[in-house]
C-alpha positions in Angstrom: 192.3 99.3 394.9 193.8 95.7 393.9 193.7 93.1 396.5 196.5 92.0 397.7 198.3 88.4 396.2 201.4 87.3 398.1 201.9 85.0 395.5 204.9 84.7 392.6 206.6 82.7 390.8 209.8 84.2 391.1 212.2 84.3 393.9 210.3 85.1 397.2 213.5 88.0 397.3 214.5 91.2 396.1 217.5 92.1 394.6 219.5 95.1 392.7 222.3 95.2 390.4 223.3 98.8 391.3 222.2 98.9 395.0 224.8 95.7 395.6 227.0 98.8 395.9 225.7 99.5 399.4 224.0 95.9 400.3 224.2 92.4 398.9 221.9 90.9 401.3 218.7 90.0 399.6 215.5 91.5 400.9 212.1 89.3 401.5 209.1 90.6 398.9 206.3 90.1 401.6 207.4 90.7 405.0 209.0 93.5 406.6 212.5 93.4 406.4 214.9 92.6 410.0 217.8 95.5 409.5 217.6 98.5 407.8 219.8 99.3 404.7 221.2 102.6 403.3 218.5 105.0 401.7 220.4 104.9 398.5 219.9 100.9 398.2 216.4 101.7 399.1 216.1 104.2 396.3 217.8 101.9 393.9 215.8 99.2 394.6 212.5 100.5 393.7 213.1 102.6 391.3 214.2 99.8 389.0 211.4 98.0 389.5 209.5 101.0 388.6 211.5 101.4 385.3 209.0 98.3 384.2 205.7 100.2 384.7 204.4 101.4 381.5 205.2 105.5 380.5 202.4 107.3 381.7 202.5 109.9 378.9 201.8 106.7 377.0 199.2 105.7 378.6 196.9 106.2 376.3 193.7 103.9 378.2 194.0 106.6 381.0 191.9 110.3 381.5 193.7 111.3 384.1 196.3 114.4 384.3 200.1 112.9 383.3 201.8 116.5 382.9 201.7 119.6 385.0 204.3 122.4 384.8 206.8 122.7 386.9 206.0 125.5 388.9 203.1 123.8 389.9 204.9 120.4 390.7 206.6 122.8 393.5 203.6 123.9 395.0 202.4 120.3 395.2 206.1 118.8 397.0 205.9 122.1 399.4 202.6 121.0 400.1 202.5 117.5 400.3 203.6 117.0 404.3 199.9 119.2 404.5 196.5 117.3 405.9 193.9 118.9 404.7 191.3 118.2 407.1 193.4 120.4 409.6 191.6 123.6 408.7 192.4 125.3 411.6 195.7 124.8 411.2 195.6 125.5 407.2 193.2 128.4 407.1 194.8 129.5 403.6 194.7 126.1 402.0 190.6 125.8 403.1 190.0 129.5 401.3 191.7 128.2 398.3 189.2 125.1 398.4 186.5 127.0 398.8 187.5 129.6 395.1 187.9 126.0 393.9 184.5 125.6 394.6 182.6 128.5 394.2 184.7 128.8 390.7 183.6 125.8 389.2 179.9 126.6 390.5 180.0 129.4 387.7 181.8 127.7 385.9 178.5 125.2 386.1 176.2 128.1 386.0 174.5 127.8 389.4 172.1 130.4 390.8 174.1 132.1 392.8 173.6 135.7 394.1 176.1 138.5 394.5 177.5 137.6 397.4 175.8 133.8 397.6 178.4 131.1 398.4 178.3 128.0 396.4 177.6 124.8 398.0 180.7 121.7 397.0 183.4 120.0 398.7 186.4 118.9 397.0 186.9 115.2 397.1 189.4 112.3 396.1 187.8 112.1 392.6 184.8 111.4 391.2 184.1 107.8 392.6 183.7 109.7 396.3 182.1 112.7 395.1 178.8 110.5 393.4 178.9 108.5 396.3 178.3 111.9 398.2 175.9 112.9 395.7 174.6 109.7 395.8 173.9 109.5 399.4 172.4 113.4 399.3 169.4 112.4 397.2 168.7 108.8 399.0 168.6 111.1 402.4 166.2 113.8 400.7 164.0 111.0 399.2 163.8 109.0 402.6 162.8 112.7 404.3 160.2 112.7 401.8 158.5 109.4 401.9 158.9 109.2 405.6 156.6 112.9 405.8 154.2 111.3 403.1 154.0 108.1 405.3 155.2 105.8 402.6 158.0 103.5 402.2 161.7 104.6 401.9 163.4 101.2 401.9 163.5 100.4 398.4 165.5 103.5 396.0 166.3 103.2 392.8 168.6 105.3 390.5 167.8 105.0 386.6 171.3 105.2 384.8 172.6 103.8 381.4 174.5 100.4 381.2 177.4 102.4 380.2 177.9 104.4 383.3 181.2 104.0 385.2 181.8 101.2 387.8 181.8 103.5 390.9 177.6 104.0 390.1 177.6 100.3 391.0 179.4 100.5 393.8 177.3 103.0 395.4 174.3 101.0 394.6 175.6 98.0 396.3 177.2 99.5 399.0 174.6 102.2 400.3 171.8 99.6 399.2 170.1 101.4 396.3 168.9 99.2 393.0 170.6 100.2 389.8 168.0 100.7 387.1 170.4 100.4 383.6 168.8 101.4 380.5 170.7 98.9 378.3 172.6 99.9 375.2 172.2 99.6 371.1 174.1 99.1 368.1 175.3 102.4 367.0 173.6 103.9 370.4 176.5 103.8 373.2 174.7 106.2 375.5 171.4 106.3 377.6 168.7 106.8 375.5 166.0 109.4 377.4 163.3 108.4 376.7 163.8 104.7 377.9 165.1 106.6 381.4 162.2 107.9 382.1 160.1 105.6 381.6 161.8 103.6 384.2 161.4 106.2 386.7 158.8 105.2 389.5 158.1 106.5 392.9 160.9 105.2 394.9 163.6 106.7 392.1 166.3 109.1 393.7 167.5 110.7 390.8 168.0 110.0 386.9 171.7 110.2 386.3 173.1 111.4 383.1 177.2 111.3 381.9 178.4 114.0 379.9 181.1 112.1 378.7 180.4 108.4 378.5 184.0 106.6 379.4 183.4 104.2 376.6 183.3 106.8 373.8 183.2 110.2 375.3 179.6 110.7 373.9 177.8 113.4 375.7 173.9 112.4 376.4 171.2 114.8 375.8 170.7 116.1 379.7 168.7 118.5 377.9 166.0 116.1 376.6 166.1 114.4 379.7 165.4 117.4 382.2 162.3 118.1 379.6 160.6 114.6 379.5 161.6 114.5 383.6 159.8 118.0 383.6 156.6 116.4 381.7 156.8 113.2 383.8 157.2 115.4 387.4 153.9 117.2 386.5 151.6 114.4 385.7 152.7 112.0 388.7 152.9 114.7 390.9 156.4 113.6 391.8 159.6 115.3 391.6 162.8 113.4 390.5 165.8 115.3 390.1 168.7 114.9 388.4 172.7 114.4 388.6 175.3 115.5 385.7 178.4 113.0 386.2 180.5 115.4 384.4 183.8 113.7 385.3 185.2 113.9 381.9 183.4 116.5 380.6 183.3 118.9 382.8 186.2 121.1 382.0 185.6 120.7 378.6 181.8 121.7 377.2 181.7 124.9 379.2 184.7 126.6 377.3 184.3 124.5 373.5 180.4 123.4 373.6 179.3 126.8 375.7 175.9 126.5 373.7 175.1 123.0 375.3 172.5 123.2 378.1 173.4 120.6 380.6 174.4 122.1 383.7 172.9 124.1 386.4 170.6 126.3 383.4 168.3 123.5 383.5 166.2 123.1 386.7 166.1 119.0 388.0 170.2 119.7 387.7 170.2 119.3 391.3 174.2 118.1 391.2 177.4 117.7 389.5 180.3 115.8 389.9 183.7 116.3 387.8 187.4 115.3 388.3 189.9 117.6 388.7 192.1 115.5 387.7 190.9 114.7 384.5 190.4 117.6 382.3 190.5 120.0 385.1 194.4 119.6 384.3 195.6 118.4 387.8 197.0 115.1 388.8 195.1 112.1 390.2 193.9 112.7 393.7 190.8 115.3 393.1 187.3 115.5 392.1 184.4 117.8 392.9 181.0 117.9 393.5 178.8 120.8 393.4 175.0 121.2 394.4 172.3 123.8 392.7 171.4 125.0 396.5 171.7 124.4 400.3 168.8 123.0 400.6 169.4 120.2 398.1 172.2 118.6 400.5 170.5 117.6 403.7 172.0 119.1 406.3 172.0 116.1 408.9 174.9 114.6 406.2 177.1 117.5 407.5 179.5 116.8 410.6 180.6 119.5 412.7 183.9 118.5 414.6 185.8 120.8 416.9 188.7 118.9 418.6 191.1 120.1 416.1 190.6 124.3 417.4 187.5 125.2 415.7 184.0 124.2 414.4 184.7 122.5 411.1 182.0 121.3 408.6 182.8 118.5 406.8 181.3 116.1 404.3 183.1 113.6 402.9 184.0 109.7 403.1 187.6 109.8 404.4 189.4 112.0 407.4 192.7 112.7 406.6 193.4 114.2 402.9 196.4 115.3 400.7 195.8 119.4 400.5 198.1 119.2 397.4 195.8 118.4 394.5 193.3 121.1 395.9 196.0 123.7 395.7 197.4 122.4 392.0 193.6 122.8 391.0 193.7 126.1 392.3 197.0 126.8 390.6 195.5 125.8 387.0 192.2 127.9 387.5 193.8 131.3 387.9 196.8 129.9 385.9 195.4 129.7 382.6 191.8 131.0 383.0 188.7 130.4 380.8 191.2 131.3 377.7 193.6 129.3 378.7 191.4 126.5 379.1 189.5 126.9 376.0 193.0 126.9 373.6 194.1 123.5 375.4 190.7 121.8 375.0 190.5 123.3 371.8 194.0 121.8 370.7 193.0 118.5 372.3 189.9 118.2 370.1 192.1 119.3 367.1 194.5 116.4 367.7 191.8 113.9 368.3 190.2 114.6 364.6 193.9 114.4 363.5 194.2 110.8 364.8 190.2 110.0 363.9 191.1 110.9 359.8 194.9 108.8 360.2 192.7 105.7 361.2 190.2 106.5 358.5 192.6 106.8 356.1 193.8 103.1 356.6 190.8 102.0 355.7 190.6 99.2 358.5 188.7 100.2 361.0 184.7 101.9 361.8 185.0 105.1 363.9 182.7 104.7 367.2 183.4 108.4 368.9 181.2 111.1 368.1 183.0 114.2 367.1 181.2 116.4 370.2 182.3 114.8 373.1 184.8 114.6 375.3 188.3 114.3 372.6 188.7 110.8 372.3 188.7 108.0 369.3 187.0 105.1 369.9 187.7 102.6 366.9 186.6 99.2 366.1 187.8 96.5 363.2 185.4 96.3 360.1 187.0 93.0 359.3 187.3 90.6 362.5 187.9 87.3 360.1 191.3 87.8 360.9 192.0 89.8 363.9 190.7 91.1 367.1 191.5 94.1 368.6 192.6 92.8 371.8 195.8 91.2 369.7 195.8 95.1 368.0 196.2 96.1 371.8 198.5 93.4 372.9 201.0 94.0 369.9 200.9 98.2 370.8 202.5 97.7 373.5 205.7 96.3 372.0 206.1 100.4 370.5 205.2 101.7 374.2 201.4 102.4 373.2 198.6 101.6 376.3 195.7 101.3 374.0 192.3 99.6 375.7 190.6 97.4 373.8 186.8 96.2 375.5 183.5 94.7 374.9 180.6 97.3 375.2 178.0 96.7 378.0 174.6 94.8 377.4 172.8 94.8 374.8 175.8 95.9 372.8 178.4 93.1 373.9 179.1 91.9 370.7 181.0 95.4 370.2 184.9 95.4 370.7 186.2 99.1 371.1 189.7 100.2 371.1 189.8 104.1 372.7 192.7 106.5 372.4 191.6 109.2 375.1 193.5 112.5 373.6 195.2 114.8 376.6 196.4 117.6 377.0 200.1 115.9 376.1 199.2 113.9 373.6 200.7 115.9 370.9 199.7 115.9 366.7 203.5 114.2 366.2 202.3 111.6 368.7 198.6 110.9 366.9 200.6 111.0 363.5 203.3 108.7 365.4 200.6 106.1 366.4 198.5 105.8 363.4 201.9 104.6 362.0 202.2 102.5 364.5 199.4 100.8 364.3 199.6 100.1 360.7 202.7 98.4 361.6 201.0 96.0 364.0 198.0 95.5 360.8 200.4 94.3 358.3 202.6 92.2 361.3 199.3 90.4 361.9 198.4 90.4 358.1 201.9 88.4 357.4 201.7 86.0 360.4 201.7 82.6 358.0 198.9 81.3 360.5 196.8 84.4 359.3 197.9 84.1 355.8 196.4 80.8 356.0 193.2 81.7 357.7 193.1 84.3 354.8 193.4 81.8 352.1 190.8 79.6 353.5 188.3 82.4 353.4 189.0 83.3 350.0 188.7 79.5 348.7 185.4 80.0 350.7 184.1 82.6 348.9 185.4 81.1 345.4 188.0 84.0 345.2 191.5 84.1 343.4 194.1 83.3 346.1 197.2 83.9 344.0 198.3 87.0 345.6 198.0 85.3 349.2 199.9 82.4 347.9 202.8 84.4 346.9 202.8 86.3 350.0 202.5 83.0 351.8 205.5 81.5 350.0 207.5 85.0 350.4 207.3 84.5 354.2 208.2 80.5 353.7 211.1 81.5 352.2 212.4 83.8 354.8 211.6 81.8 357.6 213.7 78.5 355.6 216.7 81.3 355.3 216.3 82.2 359.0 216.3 79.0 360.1 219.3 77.9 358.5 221.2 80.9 359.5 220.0 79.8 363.0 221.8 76.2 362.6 225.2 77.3 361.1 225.7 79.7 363.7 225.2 76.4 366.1 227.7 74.5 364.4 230.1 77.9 364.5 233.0 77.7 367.5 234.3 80.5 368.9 233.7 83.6 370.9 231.3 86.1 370.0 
């Protein structure tokens, strides 16, 4: 969500070159208009404005699904007009929610029987589905101090400082304290054993991220269940723990099938992932699955009936698109396990591709690990004369969305750029950027300001600055010849 500004320093009205064809009158930016106007001016006028929003299959800071095929897009516009929270009335859209579900609980490994049905909800994405994760282990935890007599007003989650911003939101706004295990250089990712020793009485869960947003590490849930495991048995207590798989998800059970992380190990009492990440489907749904029944109290559940029949429902909204649940459906049975193997495959292929192109300039420290979610974080090994927020800033002049950030305490001091590799982002497009981006380097390398800079640090160092004075005077030169092109052109009559 962004809050709303009513606030610019441009004309307080709209207009449109193309839709003056059907209106002239100008049209206010922040109130309701008085008269209506033709849908074609409508049209017109937004989608121009639109033309200056950046290309989403450039969008390089972004996880999230930016290409589906086309048969698919159908099945979402023929479905789009469809609430999904009428189940009665969509009987066939609720079954296909429910394969979703029990698909990616095998998919997750989860102990189900022959004829067991798993226990998930689809949900917007993965910011609602923790918080309903979230809010099932602060009710089971409550149940249990409250039988034991003891205090359940104080819950805790332990986390790493590099978990994504939605943890903190559930901790502020269901009133559970954060406990972040803070970062290191060269350690992006929340170290075990730190977790767990932060774990106390009044801690809800331990919650690990296969596929850490700021460099698609995965963290060793598998270390962490064992220590939890060692830690449960001499306390006596018995804190579980929740996979946020949003990014990773869809991609370790088809390249990393080895990895234990999911439902194999037993204080996995939850996972969360976004469909619309690398579950291939466009933004607007997430899931979240639990090991059993009885690890999802059932007094969270609400049983309505005013819409025909008794209808279970768990979730944080009414009223929901039943599109995305059906293009998720679409993409399971469309491509299958192989089908999503090749593509995560390919992705991982492409993301090495781009990871040796950057290496190969020389430039810049690689901060990705290569299992993980396929992305390239990079930083600069020289900052004397650059940052890589103006590497970022001068992308965007080629169409590139490339994210440049500080890491989270205690590794602040680290600036990260990140290239998150999708399903579209193609090898000619990884070969097209690492170009690209050598382009912007030697821009920034010739600016005379940083050929100064340079020489300064050079002199500093008692270093030959002969080459640097060269290329300074090469770029005097053409900026003299510019200008005075400039200034006859001025003194030029005439009609161009």
């Amino acid at each position: 969500m962004v809050l709303s500004k009513a606030v610019s320093e441009s004309d307080a009205s709209l207009h449109s070159t193309f839709a003056s064809r059907y209106v002239r009158t100008c049209l206010p930016r922040f109130k309701m208009p008085d008269n209506s106007i033709p849908k074609e001016a409508a049209y017109q006028i937004i989608n121009d404005e639109l033309m200056l929003d950046g290309n989403p299959r450039l969008n390089l800071a972004s996880f999230v699904t930016t290409w589906m095929e086309p048969e698919c897009d159908k099945l979402i516009m023929s479905s789009i007009n469809k609430n999904y929270v009428d189940m009665d009335e969509y009987p066939v859209t609720t079954e296909l929610q429910n394969r979703c579900v029990n698909m990616i609980a095998h998919l997750f490994n989860a102990p189900l029987g022959e004829t067991e049905t798993a226990v998930g909800v689809g949900t917007v994405g993965s910011s609602e589905a923790i918080m309903l994760a979230g809010l099932a282990f602060k009710r089971r935890w409550q149940n249990k101090m409250r039988e034991q007599g003891k205090p359940f007003d104080k819950p805790n989650i332990v986390t790493g400082a590099n978990v994504q911003v939605c943890w903190e939101k559930f901790a502020r706004y269901f009133e559970v304290e954060l406990k972040e295990v803070k970062l290191r250089d060269d350690y992006y990712v929340m170290d075990p054993e730190k977790a767990v020793e932060m774990v106390d009485e009044n801690t809800i869960c331990v919650a690990a991220i296969l596929g850490s947003t700021l460099n698609g590490e995965f963290e060793d849930v598998k270390r962490l269940n064992d220590l939890l495991v060692e830690k449960n048995a001499e306390t006596g207590w018995d804190t579980p723990i929740h996979v946020d798989a949003a990014s990773g998800g869809f991609i370790a059970p088809f390249i990393y099938p080895e990895l234990e992380w999911d439902f194999r190990l037993p204080l996995v009492k939850s996972i969360n992932v976004s469909g619309h990440k690398y579950g291939l489907v466009y933004a607007g749904i997430g899931w979240v699955i639990w090991r059993n029944k009885e690890d999802l109290p059932d007094e969270l559940i609400f049983h309505i009936n005013y819409l025909g029949a008794d209808q279970p429902t768990f979730t944080l909204n009414f009223s929901k698109g039943s599109s995305q649940i059906i293009a998720q459906y679409y993409q399971l049975i469309r491509l299958g396990f192989e089908g999503y193997k090749s593509i995560m495959e390919n992705c991982q292929e492409n993301a090495t591709v781009l990871k040796e192109g950057l290496e190969k300039t020389g430039r810049f420290n690689i901060i990705s690990k290569d299992n993980g979610v396929p992305l390239v974080a990079f930083s600069l090994k020289d900052h004397s004369q650059h940052t890589e927020f103006e590497i970022s800033d001068m992308l965007r002049r080629f169409g590139w969305i490339v994210p440049a950030y500080t890491m989270p305490p205690d590794a602040q001091h680290v600036t990260v750029l990140r290239v998150v590799v999708r399903e579209d982002f193609s090898r000619t497009l990884a070969d097209r950027l690492v170009v690209d981006i050598s382009k912007v380097l030697h821009e920034l390398d010739t600016l005379p300001a940083r050929l100064s800079a340079k020489k300064t640090v050079l002199e500093e160092n008692g270093m030959s600055v002969a080459a640097v004075d060269a290329e300074h005077e090469v770029t005097r030169k053409i900026t003299d010849a510019w200008r005075k092109f400039v200034l006859d052109k001025k003194k030029t009559q005439g009609v161009c």
